[in-house]
Structure formats: structure tokens, C-alpha cells
PDB file of N, CA, C and O in Angstrom:
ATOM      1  N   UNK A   1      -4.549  -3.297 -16.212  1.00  0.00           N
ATOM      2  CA  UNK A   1      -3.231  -3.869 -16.278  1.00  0.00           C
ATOM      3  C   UNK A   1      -2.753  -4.142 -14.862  1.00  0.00           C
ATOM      4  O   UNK A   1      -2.794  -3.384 -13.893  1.00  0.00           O
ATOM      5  N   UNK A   2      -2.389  -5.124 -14.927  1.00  0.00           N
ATOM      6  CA  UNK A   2      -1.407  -5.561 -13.809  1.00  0.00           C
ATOM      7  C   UNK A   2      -0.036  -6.383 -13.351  1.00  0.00           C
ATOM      8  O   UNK A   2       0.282  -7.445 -13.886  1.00  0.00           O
ATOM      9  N   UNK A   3       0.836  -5.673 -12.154  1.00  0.00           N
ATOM     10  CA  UNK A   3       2.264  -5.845 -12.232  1.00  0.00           C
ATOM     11  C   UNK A   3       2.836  -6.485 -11.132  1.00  0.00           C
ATOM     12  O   UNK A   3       2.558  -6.016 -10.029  1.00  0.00           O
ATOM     13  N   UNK A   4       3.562  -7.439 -11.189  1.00  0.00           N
ATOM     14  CA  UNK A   4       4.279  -7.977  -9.665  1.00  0.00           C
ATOM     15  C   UNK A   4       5.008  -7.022  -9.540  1.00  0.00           C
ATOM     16  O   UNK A   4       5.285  -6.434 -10.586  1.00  0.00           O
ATOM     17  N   UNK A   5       5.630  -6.467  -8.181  1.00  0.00           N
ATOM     18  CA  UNK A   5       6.295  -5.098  -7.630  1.00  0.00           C
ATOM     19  C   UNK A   5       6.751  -6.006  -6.102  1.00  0.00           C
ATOM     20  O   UNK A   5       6.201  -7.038  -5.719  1.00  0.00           O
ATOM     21  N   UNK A   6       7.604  -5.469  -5.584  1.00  0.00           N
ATOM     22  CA  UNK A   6       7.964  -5.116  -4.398  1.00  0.00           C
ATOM     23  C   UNK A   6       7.255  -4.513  -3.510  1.00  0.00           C
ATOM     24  O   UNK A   6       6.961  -3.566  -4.238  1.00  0.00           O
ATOM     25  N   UNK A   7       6.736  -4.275  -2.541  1.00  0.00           N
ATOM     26  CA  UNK A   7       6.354  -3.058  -1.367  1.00  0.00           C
ATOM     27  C   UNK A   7       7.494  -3.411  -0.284  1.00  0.00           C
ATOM     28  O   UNK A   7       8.217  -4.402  -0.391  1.00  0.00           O
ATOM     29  N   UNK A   8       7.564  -2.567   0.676  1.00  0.00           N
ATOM     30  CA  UNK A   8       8.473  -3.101   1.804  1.00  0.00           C
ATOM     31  C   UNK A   8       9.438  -3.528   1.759  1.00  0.00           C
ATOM     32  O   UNK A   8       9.916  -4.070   2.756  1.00  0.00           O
ATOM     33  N   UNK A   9      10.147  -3.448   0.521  1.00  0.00           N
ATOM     34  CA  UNK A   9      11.274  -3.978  -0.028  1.00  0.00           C
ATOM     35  C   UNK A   9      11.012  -5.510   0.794  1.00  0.00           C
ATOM     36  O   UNK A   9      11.889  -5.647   1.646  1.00  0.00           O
ATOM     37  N   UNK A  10      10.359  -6.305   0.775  1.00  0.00           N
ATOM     38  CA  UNK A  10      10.024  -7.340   1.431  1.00  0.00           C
ATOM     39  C   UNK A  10       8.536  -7.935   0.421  1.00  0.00           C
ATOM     40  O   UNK A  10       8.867  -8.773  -0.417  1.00  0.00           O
ATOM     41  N   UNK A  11       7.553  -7.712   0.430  1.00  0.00           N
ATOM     42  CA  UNK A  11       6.358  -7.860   0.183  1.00  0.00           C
ATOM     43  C   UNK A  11       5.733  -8.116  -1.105  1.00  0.00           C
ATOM     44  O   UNK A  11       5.429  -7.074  -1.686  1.00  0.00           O
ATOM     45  N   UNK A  12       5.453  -9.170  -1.716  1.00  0.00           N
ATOM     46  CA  UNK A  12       4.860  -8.626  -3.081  1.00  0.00           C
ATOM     47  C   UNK A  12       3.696  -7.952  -3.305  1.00  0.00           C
ATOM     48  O   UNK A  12       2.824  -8.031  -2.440  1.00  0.00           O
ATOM     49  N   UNK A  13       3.549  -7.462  -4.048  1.00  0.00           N
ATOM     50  CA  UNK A  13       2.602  -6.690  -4.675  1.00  0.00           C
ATOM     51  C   UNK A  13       2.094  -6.880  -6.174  1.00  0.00           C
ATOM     52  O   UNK A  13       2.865  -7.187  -7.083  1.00  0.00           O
ATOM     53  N   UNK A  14       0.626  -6.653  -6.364  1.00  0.00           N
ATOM     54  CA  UNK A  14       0.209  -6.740  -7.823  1.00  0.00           C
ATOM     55  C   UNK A  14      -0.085  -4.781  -7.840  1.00  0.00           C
ATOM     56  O   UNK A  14      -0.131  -4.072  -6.834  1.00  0.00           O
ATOM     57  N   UNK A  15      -0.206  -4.419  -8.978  1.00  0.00           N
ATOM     58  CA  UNK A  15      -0.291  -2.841  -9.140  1.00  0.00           C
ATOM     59  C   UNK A  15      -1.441  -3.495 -10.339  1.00  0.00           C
ATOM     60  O   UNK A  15      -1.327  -4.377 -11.190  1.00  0.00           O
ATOM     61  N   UNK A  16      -2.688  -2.499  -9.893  1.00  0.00           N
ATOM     62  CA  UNK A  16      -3.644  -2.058 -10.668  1.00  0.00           C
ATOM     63  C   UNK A  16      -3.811  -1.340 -11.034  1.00  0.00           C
ATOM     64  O   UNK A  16      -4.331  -0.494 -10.307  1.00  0.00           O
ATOM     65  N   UNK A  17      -3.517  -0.926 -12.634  1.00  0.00           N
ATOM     66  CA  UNK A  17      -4.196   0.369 -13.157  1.00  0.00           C
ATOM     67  C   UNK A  17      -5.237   0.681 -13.748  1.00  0.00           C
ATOM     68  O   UNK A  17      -5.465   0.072 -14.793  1.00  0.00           O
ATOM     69  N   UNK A  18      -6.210   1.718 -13.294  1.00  0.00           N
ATOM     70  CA  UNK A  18      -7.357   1.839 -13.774  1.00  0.00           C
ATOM     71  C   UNK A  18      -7.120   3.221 -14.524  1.00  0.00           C
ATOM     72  O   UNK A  18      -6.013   3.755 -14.577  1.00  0.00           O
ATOM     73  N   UNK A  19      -8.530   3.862 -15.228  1.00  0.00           N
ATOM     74  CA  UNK A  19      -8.651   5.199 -15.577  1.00  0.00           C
ATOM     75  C   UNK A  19      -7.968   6.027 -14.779  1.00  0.00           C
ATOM     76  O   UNK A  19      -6.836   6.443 -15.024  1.00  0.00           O
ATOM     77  N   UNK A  20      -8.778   6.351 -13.585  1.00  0.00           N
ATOM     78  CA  UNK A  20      -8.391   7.432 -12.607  1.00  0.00           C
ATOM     79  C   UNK A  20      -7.729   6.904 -11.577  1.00  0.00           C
ATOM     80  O   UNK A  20      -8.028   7.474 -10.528  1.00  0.00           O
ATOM     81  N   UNK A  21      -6.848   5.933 -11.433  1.00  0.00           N
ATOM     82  CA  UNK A  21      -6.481   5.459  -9.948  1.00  0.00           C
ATOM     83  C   UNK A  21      -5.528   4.281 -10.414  1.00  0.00           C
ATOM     84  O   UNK A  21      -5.554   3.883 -11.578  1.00  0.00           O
ATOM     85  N   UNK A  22      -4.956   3.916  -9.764  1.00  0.00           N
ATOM     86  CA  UNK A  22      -3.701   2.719  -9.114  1.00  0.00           C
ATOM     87  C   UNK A  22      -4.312   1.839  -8.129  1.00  0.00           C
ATOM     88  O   UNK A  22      -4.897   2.689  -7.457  1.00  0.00           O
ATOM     89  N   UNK A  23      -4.535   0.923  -7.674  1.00  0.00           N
ATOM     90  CA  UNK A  23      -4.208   0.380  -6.944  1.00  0.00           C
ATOM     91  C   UNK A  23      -3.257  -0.619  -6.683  1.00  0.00           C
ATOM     92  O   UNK A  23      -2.772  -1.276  -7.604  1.00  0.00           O
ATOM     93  N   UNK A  24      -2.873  -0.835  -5.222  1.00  0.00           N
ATOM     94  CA  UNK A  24      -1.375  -1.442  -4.853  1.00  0.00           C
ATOM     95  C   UNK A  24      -1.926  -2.435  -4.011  1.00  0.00           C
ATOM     96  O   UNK A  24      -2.706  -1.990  -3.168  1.00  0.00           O
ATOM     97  N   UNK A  25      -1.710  -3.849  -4.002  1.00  0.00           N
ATOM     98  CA  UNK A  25      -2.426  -4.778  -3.340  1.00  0.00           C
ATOM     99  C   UNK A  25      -1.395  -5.838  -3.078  1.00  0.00           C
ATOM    100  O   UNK A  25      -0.524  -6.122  -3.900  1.00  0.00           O
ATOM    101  N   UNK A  26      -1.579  -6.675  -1.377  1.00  0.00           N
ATOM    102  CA  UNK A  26      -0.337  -7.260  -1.069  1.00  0.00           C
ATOM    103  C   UNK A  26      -0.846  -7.732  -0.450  1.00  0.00           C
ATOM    104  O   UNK A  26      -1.904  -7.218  -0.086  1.00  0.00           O
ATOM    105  N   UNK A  27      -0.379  -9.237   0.179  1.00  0.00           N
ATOM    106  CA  UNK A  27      -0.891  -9.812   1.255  1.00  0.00           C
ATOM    107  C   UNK A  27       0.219 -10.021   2.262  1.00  0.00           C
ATOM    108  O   UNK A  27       1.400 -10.364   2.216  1.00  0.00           O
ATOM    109  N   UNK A  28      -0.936  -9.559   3.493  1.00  0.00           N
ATOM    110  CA  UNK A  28       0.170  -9.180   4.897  1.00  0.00           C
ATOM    111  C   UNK A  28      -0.295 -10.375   5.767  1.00  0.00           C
ATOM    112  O   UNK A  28       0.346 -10.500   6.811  1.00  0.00           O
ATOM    113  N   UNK A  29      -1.219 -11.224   5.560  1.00  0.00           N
ATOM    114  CA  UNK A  29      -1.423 -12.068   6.457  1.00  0.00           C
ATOM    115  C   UNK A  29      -2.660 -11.782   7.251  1.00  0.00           C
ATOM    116  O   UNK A  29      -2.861 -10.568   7.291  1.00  0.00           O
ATOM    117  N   UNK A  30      -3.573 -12.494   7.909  1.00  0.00           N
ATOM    118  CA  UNK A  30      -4.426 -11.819   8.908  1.00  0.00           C
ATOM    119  C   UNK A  30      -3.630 -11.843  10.327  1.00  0.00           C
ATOM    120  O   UNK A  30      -3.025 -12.811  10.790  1.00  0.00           O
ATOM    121  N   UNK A  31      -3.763 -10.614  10.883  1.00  0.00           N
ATOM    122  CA  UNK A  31      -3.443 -10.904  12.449  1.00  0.00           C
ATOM    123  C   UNK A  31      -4.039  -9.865  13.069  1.00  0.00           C
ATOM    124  O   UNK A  31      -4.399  -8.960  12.315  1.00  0.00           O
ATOM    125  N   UNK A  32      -4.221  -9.746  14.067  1.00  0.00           N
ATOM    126  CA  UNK A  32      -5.260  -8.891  14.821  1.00  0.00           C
ATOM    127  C   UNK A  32      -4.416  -7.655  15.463  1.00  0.00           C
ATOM    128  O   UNK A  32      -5.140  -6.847  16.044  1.00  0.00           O
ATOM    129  N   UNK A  33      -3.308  -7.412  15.470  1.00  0.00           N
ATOM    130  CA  UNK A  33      -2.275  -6.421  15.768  1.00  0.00           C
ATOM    131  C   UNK A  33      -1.881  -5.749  14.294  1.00  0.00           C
ATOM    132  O   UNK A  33      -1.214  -4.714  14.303  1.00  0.00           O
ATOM    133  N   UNK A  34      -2.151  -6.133  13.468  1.00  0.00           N
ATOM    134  CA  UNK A  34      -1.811  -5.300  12.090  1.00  0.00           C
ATOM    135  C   UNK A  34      -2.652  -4.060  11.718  1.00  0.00           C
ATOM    136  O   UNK A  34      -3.883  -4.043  11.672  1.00  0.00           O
ATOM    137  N   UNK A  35      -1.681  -2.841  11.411  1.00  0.00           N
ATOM    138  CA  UNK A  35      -2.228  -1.738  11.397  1.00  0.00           C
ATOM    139  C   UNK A  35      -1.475  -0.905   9.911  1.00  0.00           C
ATOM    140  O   UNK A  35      -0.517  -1.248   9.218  1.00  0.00           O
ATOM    141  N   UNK A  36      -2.233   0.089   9.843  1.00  0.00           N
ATOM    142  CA  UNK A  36      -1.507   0.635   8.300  1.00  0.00           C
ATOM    143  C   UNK A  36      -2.513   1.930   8.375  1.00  0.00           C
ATOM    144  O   UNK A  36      -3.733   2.056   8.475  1.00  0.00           O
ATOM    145  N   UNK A  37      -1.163   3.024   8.257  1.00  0.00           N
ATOM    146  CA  UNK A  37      -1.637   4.351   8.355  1.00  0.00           C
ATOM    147  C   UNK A  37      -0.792   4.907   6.735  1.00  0.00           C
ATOM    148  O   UNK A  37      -0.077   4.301   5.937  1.00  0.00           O
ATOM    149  N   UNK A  38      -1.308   6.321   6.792  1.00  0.00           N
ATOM    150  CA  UNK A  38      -0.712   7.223   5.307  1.00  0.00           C
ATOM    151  C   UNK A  38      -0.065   7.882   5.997  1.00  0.00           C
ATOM    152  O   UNK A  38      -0.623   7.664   7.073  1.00  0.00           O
ATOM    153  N   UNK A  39       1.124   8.893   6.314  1.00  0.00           N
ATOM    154  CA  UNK A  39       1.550   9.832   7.185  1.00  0.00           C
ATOM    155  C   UNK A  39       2.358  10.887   5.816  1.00  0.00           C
ATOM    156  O   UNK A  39       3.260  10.365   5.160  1.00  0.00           O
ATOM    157  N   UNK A  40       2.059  11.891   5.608  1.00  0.00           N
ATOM    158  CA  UNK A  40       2.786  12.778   4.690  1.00  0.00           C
ATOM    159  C   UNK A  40       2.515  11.387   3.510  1.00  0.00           C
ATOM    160  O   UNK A  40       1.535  10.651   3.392  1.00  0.00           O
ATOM    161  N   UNK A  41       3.659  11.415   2.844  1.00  0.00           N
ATOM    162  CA  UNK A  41       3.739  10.650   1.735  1.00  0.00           C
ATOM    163  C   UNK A  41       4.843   9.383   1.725  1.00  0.00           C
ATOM    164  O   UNK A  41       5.855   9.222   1.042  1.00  0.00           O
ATOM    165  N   UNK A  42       4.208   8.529   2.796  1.00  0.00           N
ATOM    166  CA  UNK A  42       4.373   7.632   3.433  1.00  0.00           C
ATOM    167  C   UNK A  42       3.516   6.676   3.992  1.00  0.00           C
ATOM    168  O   UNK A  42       2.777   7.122   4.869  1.00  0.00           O
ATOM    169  N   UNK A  43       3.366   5.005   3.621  1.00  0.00           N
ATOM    170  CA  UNK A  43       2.476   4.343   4.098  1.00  0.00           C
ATOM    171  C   UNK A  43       3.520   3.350   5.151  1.00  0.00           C
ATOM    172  O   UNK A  43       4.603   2.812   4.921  1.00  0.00           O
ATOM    173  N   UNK A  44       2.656   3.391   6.380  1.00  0.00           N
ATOM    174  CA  UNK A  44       3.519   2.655   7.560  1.00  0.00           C
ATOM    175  C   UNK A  44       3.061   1.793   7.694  1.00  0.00           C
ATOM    176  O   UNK A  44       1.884   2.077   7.913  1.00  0.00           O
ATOM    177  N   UNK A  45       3.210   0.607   7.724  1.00  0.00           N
ATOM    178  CA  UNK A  45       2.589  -0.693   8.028  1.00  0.00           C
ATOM    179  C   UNK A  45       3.223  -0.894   9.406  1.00  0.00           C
ATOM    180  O   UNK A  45       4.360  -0.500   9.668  1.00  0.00           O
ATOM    181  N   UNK A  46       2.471  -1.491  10.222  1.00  0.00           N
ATOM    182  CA  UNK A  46       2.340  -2.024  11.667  1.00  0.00           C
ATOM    183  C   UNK A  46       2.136  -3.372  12.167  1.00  0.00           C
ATOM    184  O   UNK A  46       1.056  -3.720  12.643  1.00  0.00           O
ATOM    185  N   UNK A  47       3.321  -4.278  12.057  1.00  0.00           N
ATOM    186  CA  UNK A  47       2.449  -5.965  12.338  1.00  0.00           C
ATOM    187  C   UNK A  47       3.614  -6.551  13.338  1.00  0.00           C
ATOM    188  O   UNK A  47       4.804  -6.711  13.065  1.00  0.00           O
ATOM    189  N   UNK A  48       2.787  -6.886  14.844  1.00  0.00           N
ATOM    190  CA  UNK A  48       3.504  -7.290  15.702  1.00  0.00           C
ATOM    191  C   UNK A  48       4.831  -6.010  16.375  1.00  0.00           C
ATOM    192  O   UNK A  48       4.742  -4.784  16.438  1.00  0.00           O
ATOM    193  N   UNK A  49       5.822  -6.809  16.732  1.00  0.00           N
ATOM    194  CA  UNK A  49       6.853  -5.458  16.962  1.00  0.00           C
ATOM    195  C   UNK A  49       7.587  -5.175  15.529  1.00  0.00           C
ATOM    196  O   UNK A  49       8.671  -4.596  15.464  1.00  0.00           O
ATOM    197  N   UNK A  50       6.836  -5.672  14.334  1.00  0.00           N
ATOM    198  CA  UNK A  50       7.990  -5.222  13.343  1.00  0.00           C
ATOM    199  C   UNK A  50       7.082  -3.725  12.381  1.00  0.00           C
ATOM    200  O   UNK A  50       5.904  -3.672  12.028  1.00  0.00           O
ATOM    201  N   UNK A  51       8.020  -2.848  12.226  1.00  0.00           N
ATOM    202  CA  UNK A  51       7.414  -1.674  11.001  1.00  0.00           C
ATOM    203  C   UNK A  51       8.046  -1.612  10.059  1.00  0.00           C
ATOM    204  O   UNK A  51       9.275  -1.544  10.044  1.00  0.00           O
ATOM    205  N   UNK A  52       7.117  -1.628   8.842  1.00  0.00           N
ATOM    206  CA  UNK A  52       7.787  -0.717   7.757  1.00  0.00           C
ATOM    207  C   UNK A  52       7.094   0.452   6.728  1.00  0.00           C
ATOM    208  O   UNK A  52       5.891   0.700   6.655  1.00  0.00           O
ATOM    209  N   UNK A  53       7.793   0.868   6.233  1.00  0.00           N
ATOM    210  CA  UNK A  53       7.135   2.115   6.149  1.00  0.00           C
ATOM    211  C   UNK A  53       8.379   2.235   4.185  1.00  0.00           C
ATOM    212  O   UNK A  53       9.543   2.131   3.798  1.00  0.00           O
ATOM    213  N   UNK A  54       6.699   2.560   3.559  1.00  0.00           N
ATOM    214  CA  UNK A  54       7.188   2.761   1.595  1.00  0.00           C
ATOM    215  C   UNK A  54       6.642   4.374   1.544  1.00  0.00           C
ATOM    216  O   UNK A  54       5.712   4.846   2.199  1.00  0.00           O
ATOM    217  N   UNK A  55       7.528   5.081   0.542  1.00  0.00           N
ATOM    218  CA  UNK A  55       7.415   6.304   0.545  1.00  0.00           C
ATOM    219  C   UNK A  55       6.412   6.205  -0.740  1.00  0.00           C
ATOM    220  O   UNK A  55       6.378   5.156  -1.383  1.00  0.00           O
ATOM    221  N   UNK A  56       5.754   7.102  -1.030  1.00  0.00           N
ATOM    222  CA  UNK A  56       5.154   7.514  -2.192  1.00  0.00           C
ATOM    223  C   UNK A  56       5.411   8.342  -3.357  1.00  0.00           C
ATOM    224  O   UNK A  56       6.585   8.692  -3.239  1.00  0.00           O
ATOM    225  N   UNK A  57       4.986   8.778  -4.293  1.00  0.00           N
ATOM    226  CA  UNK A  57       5.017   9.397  -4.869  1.00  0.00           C
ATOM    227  C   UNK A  57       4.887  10.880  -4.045  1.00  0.00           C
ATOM    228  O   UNK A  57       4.417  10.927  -2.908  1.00  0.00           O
ATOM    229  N   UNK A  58       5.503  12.421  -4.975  1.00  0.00           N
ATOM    230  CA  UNK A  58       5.695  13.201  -3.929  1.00  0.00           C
ATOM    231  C   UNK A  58       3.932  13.972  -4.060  1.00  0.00           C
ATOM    232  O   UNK A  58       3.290  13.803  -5.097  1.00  0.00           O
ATOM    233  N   UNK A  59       3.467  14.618  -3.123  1.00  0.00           N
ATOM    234  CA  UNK A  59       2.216  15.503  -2.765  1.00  0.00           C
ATOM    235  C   UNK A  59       1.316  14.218  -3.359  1.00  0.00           C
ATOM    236  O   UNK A  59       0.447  14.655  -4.113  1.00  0.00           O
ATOM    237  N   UNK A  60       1.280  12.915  -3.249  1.00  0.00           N
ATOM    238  CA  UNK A  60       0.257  11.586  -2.949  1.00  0.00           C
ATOM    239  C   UNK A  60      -0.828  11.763  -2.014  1.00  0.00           C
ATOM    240  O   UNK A  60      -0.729  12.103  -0.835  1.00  0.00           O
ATOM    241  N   UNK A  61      -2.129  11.432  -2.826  1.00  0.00           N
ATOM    242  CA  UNK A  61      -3.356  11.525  -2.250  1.00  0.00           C
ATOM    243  C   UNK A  61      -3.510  10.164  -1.951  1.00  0.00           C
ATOM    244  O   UNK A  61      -4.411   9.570  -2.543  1.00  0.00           O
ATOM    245  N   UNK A  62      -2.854   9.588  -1.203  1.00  0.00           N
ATOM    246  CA  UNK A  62      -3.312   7.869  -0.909  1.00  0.00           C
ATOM    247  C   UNK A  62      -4.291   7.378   0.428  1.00  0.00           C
ATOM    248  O   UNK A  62      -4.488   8.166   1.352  1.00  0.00           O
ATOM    249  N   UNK A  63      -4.630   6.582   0.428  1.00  0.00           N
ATOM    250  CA  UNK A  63      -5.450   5.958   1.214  1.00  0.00           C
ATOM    251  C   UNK A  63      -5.571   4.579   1.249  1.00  0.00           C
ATOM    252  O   UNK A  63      -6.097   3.881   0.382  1.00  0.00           O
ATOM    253  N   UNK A  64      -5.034   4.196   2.344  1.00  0.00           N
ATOM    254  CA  UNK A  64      -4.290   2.496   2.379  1.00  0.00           C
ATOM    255  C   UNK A  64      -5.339   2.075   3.648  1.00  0.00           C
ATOM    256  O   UNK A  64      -5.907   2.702   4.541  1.00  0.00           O
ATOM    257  N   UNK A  65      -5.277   0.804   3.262  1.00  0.00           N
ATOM    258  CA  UNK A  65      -6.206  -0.201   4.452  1.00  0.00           C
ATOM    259  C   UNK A  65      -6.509  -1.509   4.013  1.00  0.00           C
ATOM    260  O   UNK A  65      -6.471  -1.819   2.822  1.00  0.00           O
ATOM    261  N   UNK A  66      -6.881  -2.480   5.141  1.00  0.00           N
ATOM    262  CA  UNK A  66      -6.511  -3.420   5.591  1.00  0.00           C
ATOM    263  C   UNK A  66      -7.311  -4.376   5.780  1.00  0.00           C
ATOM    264  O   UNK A  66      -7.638  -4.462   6.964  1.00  0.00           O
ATOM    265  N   UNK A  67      -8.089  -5.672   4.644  1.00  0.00           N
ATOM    266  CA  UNK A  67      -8.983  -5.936   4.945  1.00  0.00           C
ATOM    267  C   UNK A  67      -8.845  -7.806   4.485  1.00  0.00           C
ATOM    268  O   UNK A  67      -8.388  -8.243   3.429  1.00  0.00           O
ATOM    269  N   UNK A  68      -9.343  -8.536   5.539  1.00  0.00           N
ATOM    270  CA  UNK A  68      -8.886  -9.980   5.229  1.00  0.00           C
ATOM    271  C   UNK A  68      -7.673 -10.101   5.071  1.00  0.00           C
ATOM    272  O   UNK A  68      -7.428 -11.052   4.328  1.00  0.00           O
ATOM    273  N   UNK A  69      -6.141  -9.193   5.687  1.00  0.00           N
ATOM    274  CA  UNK A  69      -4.981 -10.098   5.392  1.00  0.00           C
ATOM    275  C   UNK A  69      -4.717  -9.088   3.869  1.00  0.00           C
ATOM    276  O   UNK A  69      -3.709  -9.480   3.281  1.00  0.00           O
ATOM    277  N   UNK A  70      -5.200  -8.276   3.381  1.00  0.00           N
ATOM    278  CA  UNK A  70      -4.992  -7.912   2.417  1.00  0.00           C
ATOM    279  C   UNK A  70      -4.571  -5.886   2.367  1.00  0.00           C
ATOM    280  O   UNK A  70      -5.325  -4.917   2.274  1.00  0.00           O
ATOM    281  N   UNK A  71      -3.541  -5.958   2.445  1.00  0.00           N
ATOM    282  CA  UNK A  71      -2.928  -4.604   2.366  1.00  0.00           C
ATOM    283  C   UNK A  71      -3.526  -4.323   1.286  1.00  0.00           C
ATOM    284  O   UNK A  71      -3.550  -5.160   0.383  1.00  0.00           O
ATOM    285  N   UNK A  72      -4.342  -2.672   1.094  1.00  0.00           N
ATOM    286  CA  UNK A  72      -4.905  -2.090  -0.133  1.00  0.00           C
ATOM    287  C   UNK A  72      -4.174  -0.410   0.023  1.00  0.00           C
ATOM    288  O   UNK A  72      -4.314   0.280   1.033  1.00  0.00           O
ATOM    289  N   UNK A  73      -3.512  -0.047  -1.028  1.00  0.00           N
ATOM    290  CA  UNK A  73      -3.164   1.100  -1.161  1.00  0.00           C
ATOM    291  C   UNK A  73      -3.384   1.741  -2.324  1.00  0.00           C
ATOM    292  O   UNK A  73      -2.757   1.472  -3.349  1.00  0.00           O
ATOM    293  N   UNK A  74      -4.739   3.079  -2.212  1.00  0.00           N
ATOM    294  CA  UNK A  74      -5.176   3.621  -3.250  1.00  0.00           C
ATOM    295  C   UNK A  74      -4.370   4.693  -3.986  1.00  0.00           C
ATOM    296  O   UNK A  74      -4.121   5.454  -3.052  1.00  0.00           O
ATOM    297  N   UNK A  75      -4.003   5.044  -4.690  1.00  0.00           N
ATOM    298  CA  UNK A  75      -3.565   6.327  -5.379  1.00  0.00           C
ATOM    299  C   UNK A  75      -4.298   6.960  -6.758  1.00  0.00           C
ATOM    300  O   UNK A  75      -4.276   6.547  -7.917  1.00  0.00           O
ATOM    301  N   UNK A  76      -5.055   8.302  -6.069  1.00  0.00           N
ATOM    302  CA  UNK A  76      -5.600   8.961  -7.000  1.00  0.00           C
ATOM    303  C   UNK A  76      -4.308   9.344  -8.628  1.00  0.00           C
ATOM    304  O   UNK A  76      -3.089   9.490  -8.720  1.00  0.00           O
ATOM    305  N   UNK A  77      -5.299   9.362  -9.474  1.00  0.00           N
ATOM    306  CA  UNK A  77      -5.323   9.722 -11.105  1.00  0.00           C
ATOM    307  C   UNK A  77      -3.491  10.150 -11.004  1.00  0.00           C
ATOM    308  O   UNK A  77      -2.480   9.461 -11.140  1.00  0.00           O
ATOM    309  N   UNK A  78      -3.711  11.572 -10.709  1.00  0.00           N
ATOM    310  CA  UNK A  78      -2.389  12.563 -11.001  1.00  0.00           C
ATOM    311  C   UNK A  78      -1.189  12.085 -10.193  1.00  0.00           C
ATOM    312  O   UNK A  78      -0.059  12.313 -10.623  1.00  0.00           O
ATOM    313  N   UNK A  79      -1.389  11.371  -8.934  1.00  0.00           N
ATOM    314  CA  UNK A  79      -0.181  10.566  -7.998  1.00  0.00           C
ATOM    315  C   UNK A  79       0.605   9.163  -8.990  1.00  0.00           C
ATOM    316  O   UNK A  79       1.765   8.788  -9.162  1.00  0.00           O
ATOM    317  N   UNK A  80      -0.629   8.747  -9.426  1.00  0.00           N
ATOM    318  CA  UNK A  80      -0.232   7.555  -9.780  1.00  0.00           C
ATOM    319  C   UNK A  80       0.630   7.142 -11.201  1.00  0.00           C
ATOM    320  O   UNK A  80       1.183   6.069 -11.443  1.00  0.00           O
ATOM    321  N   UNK A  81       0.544   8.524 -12.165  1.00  0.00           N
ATOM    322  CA  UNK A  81       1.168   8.514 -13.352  1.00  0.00           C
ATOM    323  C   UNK A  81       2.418   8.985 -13.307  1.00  0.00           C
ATOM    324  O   UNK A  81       3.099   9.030 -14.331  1.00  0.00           O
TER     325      UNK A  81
END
């Protein structure tokens, strides 16, 4: 299944749900200064001088990254329900 969403209160997003996992998928553009970390339960995106930063679900096992222009943010089984 899949959902148009918000990220970044800016960003669209499709949400994938699988068996065991979510994924959260967005396009940020390619640029060679774009960065995207997890910090606590928080994903920070990094592009140019601008940040933003989406909270998660609470004790989130996520793992976000960045490939072709394409923001990917994973969330295990128990985060994602």
C-alpha cells in the first residue's frame, strides 16, 4: 500500500507498507551538498544552507539515506504501526 504524506512539512512523500517495515520515500533533488542523518528519533535533512529535521515515531529504529535525489527513510515492523 501506498500514501501521499507530507515530510518536512514541505516535501511530498509516498509511504510504503510492507510486512515488516514502512518505507518513506521523497524526492529532494540531486545536489552534491545534500546530507541526511537519524539523530535520537529524528531525521535531519541537510541541503545547501537550508535544514530540516521530521520527528519519528517514539524509540524508532530508522535508517534514512540518500540515493539519486531520492530521500529513503526505513522504519522497522514495531516503529512503523
Amino acid at each position: 500500500m501506498n500514501t501521499d504524506q507530507q515530510l518536512f512539512d514541505e516535501m511530498s512523500v509516498r509511504r510504503f507498507e510492507y510486512d515488516d517495515s514502512v518505507v518513506l520515500a521523497a524526492d529532494v533533488g540531486v545536489a552534491d551538498d545534500t546530507t541526511v542523518d537519524v539523530v535520537d528519533d529524528t531525521v535531519i535533512l541537510v541541503t545547501g544552507d537550508e535544514q530540516y529535521e521530521q520527528p519519528l515515531p517514539d524509540e524508532s529504529d530508522a535508517r534514512a539515506f540518500i540515493n539519486n535525489g531520492v530521500l529513503t527513510i526505513e522504519l522497522s515492523d514495531e516503529e512503523a504501526h
